[in-house]
Backbone as CSV, one residue per row, in Angstrom:
resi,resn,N_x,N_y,N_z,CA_x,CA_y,CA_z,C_x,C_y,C_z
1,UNK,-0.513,18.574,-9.690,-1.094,18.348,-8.381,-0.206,17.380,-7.615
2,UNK,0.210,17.722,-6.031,1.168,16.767,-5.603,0.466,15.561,-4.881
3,UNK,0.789,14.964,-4.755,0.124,13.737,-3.997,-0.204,13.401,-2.398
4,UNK,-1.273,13.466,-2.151,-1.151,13.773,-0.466,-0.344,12.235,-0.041
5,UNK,0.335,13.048,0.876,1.674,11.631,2.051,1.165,12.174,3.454
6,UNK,0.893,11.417,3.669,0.605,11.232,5.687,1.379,10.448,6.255
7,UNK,2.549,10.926,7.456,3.620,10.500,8.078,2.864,10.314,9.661
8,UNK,2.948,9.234,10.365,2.966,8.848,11.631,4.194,7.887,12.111
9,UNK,4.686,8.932,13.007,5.781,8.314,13.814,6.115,8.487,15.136
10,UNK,6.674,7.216,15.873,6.851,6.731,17.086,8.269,7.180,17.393
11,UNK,9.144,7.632,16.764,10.321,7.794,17.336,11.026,6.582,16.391
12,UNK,10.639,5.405,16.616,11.593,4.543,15.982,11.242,4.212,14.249
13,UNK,9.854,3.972,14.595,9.835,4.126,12.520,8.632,5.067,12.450
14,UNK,8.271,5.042,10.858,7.173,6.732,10.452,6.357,5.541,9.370
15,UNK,4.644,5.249,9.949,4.015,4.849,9.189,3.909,5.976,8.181
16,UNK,3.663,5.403,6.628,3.661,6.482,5.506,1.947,5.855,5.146
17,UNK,1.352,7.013,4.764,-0.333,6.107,4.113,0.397,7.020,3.178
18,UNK,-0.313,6.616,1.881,-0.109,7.593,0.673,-2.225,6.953,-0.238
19,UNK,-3.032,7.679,0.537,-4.155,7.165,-0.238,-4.121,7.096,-1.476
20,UNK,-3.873,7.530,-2.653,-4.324,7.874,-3.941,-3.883,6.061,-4.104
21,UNK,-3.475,5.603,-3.452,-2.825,3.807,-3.429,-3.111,2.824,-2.795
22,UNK,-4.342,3.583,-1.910,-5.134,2.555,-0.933,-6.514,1.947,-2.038
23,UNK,-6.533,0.562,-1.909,-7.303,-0.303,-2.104,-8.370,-0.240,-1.043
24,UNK,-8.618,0.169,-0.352,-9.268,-0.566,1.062,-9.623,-1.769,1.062
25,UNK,-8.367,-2.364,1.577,-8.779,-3.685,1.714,-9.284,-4.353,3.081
26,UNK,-9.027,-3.330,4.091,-9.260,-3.522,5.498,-8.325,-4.145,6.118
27,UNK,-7.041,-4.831,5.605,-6.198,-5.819,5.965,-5.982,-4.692,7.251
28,UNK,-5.481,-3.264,7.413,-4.700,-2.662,7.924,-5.706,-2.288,9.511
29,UNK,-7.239,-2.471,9.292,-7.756,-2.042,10.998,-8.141,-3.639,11.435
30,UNK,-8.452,-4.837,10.318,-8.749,-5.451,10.923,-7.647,-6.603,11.888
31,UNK,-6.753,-6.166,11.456,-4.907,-6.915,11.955,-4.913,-5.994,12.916
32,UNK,-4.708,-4.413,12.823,-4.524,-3.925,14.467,-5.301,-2.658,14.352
33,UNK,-6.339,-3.219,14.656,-7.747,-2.235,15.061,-7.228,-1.032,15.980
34,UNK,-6.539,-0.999,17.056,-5.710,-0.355,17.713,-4.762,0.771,17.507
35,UNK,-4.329,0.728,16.365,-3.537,1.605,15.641,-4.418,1.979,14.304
36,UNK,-4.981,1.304,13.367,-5.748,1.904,12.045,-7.264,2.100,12.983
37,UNK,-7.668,2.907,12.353,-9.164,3.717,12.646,-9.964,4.121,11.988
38,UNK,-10.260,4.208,10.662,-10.904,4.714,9.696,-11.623,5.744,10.311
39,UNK,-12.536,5.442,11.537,-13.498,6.353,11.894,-13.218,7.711,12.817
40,UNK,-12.002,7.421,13.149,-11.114,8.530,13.628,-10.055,9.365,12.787
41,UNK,-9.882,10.440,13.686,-8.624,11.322,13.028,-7.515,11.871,14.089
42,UNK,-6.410,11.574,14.392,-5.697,10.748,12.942,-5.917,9.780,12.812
43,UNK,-6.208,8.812,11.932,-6.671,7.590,11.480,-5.947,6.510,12.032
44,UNK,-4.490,6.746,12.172,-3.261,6.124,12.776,-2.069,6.426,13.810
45,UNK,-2.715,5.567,14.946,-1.880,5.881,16.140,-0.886,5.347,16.672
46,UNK,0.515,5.494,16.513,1.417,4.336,16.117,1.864,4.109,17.239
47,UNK,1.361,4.817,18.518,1.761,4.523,19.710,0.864,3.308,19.961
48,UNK,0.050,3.129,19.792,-0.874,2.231,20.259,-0.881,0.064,19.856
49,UNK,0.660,0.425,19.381,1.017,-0.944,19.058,2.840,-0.756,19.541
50,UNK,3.592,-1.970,19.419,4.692,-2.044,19.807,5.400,-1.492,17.907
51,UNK,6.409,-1.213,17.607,7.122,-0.788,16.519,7.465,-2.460,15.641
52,UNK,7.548,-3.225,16.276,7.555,-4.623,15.811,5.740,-4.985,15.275
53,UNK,5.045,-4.614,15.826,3.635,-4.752,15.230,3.216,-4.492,14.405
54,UNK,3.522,-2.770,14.531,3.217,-2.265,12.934,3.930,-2.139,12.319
55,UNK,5.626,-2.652,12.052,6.309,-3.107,10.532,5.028,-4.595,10.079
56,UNK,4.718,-5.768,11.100,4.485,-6.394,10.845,2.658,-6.429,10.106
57,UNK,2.136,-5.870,10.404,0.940,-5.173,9.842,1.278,-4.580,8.884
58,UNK,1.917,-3.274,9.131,1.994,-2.599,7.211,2.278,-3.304,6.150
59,UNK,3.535,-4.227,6.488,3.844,-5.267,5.499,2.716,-5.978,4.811
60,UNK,1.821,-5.904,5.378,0.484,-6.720,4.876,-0.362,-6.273,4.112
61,UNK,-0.311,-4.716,4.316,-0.664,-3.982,3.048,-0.585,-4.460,1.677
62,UNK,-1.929,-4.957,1.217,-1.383,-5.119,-0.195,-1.467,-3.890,-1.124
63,UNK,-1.521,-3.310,-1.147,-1.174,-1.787,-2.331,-0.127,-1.278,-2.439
64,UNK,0.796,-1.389,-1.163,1.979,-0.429,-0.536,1.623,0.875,-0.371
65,UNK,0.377,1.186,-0.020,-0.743,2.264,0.360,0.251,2.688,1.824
66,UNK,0.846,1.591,3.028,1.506,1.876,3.871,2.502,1.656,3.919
67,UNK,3.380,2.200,4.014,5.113,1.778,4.227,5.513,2.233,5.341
68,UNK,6.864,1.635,5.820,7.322,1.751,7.446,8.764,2.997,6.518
69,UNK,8.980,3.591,7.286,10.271,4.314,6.814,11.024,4.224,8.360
70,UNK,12.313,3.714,7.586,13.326,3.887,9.147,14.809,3.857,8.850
71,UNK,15.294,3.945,10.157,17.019,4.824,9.729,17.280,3.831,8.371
72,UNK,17.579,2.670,8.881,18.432,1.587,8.007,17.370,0.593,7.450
73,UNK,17.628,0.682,6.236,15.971,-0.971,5.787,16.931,-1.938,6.053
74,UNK,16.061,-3.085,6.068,16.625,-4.578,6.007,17.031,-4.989,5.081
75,UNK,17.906,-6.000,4.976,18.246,-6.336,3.651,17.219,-7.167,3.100
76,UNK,17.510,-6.854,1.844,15.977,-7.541,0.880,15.079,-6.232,1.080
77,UNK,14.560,-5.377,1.337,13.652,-4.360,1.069,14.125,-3.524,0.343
78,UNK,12.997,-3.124,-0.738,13.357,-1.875,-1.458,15.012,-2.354,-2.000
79,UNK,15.032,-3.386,-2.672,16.525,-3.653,-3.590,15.987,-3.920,-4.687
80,UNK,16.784,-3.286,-5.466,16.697,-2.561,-7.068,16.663,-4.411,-7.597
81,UNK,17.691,-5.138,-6.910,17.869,-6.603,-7.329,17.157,-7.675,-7.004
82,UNK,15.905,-7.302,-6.515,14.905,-8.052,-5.752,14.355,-8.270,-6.372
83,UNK,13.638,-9.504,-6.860,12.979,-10.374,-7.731,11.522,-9.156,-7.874
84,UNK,10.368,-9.675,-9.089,9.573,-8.870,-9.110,8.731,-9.612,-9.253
85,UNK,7.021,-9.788,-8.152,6.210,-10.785,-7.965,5.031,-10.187,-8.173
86,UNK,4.471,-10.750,-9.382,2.902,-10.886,-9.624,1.841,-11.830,-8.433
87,UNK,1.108,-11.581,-8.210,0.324,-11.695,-7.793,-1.160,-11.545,-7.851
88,UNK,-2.269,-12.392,-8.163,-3.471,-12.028,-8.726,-4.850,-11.981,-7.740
89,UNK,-4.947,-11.342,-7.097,-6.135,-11.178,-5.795,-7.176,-11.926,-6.070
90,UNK,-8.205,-12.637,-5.832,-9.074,-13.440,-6.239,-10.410,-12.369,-6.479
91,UNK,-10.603,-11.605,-6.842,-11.907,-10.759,-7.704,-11.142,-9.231,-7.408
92,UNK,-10.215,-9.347,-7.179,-8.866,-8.228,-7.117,-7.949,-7.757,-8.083
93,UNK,-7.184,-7.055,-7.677,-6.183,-6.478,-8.132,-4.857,-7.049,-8.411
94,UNK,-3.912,-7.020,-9.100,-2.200,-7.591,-9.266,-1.935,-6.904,-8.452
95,UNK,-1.333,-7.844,-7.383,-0.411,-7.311,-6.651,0.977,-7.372,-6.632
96,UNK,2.101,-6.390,-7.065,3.389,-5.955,-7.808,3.908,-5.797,-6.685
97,UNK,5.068,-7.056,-6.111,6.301,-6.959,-4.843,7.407,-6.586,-6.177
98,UNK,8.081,-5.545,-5.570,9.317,-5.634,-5.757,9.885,-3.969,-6.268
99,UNK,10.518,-3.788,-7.445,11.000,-2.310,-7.705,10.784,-2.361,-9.173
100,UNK,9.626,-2.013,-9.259,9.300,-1.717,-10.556,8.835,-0.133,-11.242
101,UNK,9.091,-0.004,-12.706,8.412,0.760,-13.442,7.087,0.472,-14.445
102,UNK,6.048,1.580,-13.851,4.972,1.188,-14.499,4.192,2.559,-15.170
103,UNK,3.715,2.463,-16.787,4.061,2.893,-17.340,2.486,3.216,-17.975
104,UNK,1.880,4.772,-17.833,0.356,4.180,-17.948,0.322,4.647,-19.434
105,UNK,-1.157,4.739,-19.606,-1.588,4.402,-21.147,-0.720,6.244,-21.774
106,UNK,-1.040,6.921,-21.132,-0.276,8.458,-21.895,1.320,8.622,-21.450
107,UNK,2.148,7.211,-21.698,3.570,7.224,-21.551,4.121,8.073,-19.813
108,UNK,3.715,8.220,-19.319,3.897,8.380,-17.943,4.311,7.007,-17.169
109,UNK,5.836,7.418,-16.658,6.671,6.470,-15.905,6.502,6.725,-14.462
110,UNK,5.899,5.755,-13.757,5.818,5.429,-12.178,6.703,4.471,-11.795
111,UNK,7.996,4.674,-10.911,8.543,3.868,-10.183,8.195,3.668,-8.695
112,UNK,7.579,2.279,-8.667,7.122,1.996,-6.997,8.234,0.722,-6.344
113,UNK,8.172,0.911,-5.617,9.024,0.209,-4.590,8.463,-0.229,-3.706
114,UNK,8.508,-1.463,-3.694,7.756,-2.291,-2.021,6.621,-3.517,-2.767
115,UNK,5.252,-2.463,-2.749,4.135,-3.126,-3.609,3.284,-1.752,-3.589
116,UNK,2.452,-2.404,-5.481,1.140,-1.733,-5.458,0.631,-2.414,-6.266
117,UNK,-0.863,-2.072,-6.082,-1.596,-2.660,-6.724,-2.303,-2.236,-8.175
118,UNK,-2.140,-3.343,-9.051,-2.752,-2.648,-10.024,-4.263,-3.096,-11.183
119,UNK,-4.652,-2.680,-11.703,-6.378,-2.774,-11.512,-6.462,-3.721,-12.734
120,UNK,-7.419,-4.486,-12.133,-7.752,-5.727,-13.175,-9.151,-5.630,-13.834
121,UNK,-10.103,-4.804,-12.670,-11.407,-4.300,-12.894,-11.964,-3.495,-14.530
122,UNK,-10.830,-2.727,-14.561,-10.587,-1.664,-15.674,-11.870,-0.553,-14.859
123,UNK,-12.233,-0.546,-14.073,-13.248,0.473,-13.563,-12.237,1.545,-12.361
124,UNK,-11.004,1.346,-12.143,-10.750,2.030,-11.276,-10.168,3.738,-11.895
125,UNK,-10.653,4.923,-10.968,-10.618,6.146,-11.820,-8.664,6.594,-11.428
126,UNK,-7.841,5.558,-11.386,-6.390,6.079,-11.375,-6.004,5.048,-11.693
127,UNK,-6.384,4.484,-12.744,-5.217,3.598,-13.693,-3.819,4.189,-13.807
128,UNK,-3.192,3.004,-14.223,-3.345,1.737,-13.914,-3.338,0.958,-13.044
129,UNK,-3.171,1.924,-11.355,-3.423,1.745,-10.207,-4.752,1.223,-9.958
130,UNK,-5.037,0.475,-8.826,-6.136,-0.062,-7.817,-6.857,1.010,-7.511
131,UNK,-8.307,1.141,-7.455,-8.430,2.252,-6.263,-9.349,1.642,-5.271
132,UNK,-9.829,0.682,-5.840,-10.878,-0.601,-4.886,-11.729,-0.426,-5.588
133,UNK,-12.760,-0.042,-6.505,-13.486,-0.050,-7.654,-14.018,-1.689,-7.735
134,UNK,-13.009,-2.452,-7.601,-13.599,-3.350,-7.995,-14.561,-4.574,-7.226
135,UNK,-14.500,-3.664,-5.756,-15.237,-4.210,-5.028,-16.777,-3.698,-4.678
136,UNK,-17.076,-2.426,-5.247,-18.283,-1.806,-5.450,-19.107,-2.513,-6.736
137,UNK,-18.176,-2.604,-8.354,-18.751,-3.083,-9.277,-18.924,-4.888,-9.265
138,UNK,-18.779,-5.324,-8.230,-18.637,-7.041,-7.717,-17.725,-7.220,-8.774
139,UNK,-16.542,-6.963,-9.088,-15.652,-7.484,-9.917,-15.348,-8.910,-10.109
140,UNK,-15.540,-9.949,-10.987,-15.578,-11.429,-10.915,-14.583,-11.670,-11.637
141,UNK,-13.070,-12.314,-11.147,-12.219,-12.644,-12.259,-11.264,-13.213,-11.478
């Protein structure tokens, strides 16, 4: 089964959602309500912010559920030599900056790049990924 990818683009960069990696954390309508929509379709209107807005919003994504794709990255993004940062959400998920391989329980290799999140709950149904699970079961940790 392939993985659904949803591309929105302005001409200058292409928001990427890739759900099966969204947490819902809300970071993404409540920073620019304007462009994320949950209650609409398309969900994301990338005209509706400047291209400097929403690199600066997606970045905030903690799952890497959104990524900016554009001609040239910056330096320091997506480098193979870029440090690799744990991070522990407070009744959340690890959140994984950097270029890693992750490796689930039936030997299956995932290489992510950027960030994702991964589940501390043990209730989420796409381990060892996030799926937000752990905010339905009040996850305490």
């Amino acid at each position: 089964m392939s993985e659904i990818v949803r591309r929105y683009s302005n001409g200058e960069v292409t928001v990427v959602w890739q759900p099966s990696r969204c947490i819902h954390s809300g970071n993404c309508f409540r920073g620019l309500p304007a462009v994320f929509d949950p209650r609409e379709r398309p969900w994301v209107r990338v005209d509706a912010a400047t291209t400097a807005d929403l690199v600066t919003q997606v970045e905030r994504c903690p799952s890497g559920a959104l990524t900016i794709e554009r001609q040239a990255a910056p330096a320091g993004h997506d480098d193979p030599d870029q440090p690799v940062r744990i991070q522990v959400s407070a009744n959340g998920p690890l959140i994984v900056t950097g270029v890693v391989t992750v490796v689930d329980a039936a030997g299956v290799e995932t290489r992510r790049e950027g960030r994702c999140a991964l589940c501390r709950c043990g209730g989420s149904a796409n381990k060892p990924f996030c799926d937000g699970t752990h905010k339905r079961i009040e996850f305490q940790g």
